[in-house]
C-alpha positions in Angstrom: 7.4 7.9 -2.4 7.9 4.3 -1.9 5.5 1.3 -2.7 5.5 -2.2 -1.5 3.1 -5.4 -3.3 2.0 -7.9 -1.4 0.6 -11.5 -2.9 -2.6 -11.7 -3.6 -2.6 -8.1 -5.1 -2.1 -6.2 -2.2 -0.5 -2.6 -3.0 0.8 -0.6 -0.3 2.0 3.1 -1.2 3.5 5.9 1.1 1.8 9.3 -0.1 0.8 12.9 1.4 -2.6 13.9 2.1 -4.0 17.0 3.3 -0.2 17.5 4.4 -0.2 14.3 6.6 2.0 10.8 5.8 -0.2 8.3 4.8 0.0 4.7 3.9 -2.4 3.8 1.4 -3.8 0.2 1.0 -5.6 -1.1 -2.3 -5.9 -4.0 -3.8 -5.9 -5.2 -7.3 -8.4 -7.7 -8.2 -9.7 -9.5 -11.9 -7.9 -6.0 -13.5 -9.8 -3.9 -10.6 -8.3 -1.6 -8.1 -9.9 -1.7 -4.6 -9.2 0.7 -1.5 -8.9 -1.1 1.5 -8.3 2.0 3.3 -5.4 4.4 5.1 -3.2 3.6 7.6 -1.2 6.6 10.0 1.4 4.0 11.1 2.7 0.8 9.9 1.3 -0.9 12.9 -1.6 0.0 11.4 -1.7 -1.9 8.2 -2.8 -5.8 10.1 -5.9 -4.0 10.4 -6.3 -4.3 6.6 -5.0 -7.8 6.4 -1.4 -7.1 5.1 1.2 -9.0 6.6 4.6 -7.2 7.2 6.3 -10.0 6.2 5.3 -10.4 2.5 5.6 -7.4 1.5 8.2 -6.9 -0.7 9.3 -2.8 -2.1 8.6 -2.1 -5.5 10.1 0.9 -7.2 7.1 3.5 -8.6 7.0 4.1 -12.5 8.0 7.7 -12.0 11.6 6.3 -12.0 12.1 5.9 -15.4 
């Protein structure tokens, strides 16, 4: 699955939950992880303040 960061500490991952496509929204804070909440559609994610535009894709560690 993909993941995106944002500034500011925003983290936005693609993942499956209960066998739906979710978009997941936390954000990392002072060495603290906070969910902001889940999103169905990319329209979806301005409604917990992430701007399209920065986001920028980062590759999971699962990679390696």
């Amino acid at each position: 699955m993909g993941q995106w960061r944002g500034p500011g500490g925003i983290l936005v991952e693609a993942i499956i939950m209960d066998d739906r496509p979710l978009l997941r929204v936390s954000h990392h804070v002072n060495g603290r992880t906070y969910l902001r909440g889940y999103c169905a559609t990319v329209a979806d994610l301005g409604e917990h303040g992430v701007d399209l535009a920065e986001l920028v894709e980062d590759r999971p560690l699962d990679h390696l």
